[in-house]
N, C-alpha and C positions, 0 to 999 in steps of 0.2 A: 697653015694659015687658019684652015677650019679648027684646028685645034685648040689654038694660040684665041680667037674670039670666043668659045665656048668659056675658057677660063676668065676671061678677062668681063663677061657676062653673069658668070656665078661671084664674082670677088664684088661687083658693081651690085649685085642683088644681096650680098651680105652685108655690105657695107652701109645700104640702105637700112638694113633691117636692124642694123646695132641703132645709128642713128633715130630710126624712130622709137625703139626700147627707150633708148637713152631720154629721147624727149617725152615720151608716158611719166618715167620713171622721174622726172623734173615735176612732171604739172601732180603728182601724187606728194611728193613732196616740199611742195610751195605752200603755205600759211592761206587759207583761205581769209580775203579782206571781211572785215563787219560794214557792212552800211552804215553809212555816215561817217566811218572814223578815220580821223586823218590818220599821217604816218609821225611816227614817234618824231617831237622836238628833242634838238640836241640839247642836251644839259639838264632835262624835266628829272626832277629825283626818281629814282633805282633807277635810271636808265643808264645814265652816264656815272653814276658811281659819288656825286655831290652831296654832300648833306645838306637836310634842311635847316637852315637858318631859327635861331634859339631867340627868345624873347631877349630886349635888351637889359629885362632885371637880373637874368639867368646869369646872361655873360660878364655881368658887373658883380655877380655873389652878391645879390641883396637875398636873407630872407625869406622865405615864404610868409603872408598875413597868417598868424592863426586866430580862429574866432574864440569867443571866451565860453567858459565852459559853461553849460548850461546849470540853474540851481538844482538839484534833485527835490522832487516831490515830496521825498517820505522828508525831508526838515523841513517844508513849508506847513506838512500835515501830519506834525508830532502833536500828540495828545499828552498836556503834561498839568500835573497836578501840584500847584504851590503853596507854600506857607508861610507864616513868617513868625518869628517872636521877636517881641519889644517891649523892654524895661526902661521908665520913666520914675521921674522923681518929680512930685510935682508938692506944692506948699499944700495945698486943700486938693487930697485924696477924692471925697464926693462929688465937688466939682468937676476934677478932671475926669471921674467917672460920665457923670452925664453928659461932658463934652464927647464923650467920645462914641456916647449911645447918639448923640445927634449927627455926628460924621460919620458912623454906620447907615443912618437914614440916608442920609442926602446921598452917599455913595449910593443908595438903592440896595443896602443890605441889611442887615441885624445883629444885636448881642446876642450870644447862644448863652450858656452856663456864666456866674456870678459867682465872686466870695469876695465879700467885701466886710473890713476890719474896721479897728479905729483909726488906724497910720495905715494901710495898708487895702491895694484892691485890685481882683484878677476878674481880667472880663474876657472871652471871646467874641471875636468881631465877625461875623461872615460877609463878605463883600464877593458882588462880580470879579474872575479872575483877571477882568483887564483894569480896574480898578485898583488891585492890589496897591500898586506902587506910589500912584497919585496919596490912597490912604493910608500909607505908611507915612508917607511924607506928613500929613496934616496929626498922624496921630503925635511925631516927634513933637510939632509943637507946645504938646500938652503940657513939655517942661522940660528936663535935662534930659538927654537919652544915654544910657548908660550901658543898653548894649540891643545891638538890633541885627537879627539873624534872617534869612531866608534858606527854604530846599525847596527842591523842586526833584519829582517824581516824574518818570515817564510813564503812561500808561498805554503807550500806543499798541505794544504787542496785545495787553491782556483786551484790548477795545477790537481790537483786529480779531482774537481770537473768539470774543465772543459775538460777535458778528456773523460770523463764520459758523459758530455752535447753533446759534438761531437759526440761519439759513436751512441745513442740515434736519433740524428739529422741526422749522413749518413742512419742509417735504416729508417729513417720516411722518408729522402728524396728517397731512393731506393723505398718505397714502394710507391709514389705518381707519380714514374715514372713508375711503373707496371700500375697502373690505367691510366695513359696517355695511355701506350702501349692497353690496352684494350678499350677506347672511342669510344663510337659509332655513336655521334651525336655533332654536331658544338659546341654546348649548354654547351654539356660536356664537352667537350674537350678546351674550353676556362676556363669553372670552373678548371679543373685539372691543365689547365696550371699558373693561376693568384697563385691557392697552393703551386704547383712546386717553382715558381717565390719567392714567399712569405718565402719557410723552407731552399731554396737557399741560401737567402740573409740572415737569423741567421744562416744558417752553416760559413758563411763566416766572421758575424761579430766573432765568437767563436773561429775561428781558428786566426783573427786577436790576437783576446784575450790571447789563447795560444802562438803565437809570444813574445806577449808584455813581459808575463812572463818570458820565455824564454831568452829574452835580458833583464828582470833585473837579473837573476841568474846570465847568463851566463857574465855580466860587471859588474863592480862597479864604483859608482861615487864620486868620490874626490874635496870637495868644497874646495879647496885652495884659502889661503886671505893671502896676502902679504904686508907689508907694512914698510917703513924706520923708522930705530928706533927714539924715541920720537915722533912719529907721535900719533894723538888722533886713538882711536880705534874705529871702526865705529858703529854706532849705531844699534842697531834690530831693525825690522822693527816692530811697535805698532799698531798691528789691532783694539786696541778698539775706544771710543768716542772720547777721548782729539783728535787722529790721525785722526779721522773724519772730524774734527770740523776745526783740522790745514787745513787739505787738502781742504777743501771747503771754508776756509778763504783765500789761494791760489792761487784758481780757481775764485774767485771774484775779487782781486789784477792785477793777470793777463790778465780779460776780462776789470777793469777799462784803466790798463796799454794799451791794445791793442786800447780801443777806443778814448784815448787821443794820442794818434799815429797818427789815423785815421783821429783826429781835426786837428791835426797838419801837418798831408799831405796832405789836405784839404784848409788848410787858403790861401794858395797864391792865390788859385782859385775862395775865398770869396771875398778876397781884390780887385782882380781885375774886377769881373763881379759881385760882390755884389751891390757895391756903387750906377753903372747904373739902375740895373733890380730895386732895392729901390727906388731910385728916381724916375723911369719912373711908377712906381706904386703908388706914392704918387700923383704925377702928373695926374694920371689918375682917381686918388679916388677925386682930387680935381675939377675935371673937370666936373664928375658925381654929383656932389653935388652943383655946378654952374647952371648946366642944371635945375637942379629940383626943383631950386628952382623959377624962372623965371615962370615954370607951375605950380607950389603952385598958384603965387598970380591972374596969368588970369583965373585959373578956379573961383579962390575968386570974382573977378567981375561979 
């Protein structure tokens, strides 16, 4: 009996001791709760495995909006240089000439270079380059148009680029007047100034540069050619050989032309003082030759 309660005492004391492991081992691996958070709803997405519900454009295939492309900068900020030729036929040449110096005024521009004929007249127009078209249009009226041309040039890289060369050129020239400011011997200070001297005058020809560009943006030039109708149409000018060849046949015509001029403003003053100074030098050659011979034949004796 003492035996039978001893075991039945240690099985009662182990039994307790699994159990309370057992419940450690529970409360170590229970989720500690966060304050304030409730316990998960059934059906809340990733819990229950639901997906979330798609806009109703999605699930009809509409579409996405797409916005419109924006314009890029560099075509709104092209730098471009225009021209134009226009040949007109008009009854009185003169007229339409000075009509067209007055529509250069009023545009707020000018005639550059002139040749003006009896049938015949070439004027350059310079105008603002937003002008251009308006005076194209007015110069057509001048009379029939027979043929009217425009180009246009991009100058935007070479404007870019000299922009850029400037930038570059004011710092190098800032920094060679630092080194003047600090000179400390004649020697020096003559090298720093020949430098100075020298990245001076390329800033200036650059901004020259950038002007030039500048005034061709900012004008346009209008070759306007005029001329009465049935008049021949002038010719283009031929840079190759045959135009060579004329030009130098020319320029030999009009150096012979000049020096038969030259005979010819000349001859009264042959005629008159020629005839003398010949004779008195025939005379004189005769005279030489009288003498010597007289001392030929006494040295012969």
């Amino acid at each position: 009996m003492a035996l039978a309660g001893i075991a039945a005492g240690c099985s009662s004391g182990e039994s307790g001791t699994a159990s309370r492991d057992s419940a450690a081992v529970g409360r170590e691996r229970a989720p500690e709760a966060v304050p304030g958070e409730s316990a998960p709803r059934a059906g809340a997405p990733g819990e229950s495995g639901a997906k979330p519900q798609r806009p109703a454009d999605a699930e009809q295939g509409a579409p996405p909006a797409q916005a419109a492309p924006p314009v890029p900068v560099a075509v709104r900020d092209r730098q471009l240089s225009r021209k134009a030729n226009l040949t007109v036929t008009a009854p009185d040449v003169l007229a339409a000439a000075d009509r067209a110096r007055s529509l250069a005024a009023a545009a707020g521009g000018y005639t550059g270079s002139e040749r003006i004929g009896g049938n015949s007249a070439a004027l350059e127009v310079i105008v603002p380059g937003d002008r251009l078209d308006a005076t194209l249009t007015e110069l057509s009226g001048l009379g029939e148009v027979k043929s009217r041309e425009q180009t246009v040039e991009d100058v935007t890289e070479q404007v870019v680029d000299v922009d850029s060369r400037i930038a570059s050129q004011q710092a190098s020239v800032a920094r060679v007047r630092g080194m003047l400011d600090r000179a400390t011997s004649i020697s020096e200070l003559g090298s720093v100034e020949q430098e100075l001297t020298s990245r001076e005058s390329e800033l200036e020809s650059l901004q020259a540069r950038k002007n030039a560009l500048a005034g061709q943006v900012s004008t346009s030039t209008i070759s306007l050619s005029l001329r009465a109708p049935g008049a021949p149409a002038q010719e283009p000018d031929d840079d190759g050989i045959a135009a060579g060849f004329a030009d130098g046949w020319g320029a030999f015509l009009d150096f012979g032309g000049g020096l038969l001029r030259a005979l010819a403003a000349v001859s009264p003053f042959l005629l008159l003082f020629g005839g003398p100074v010949a004779a008195f030098g025939w005379w004189l050659r005769r005279r030489r030759r009288g003498t010597a011979v007289p001392a030929a034949v006494a040295s012969g004796d």
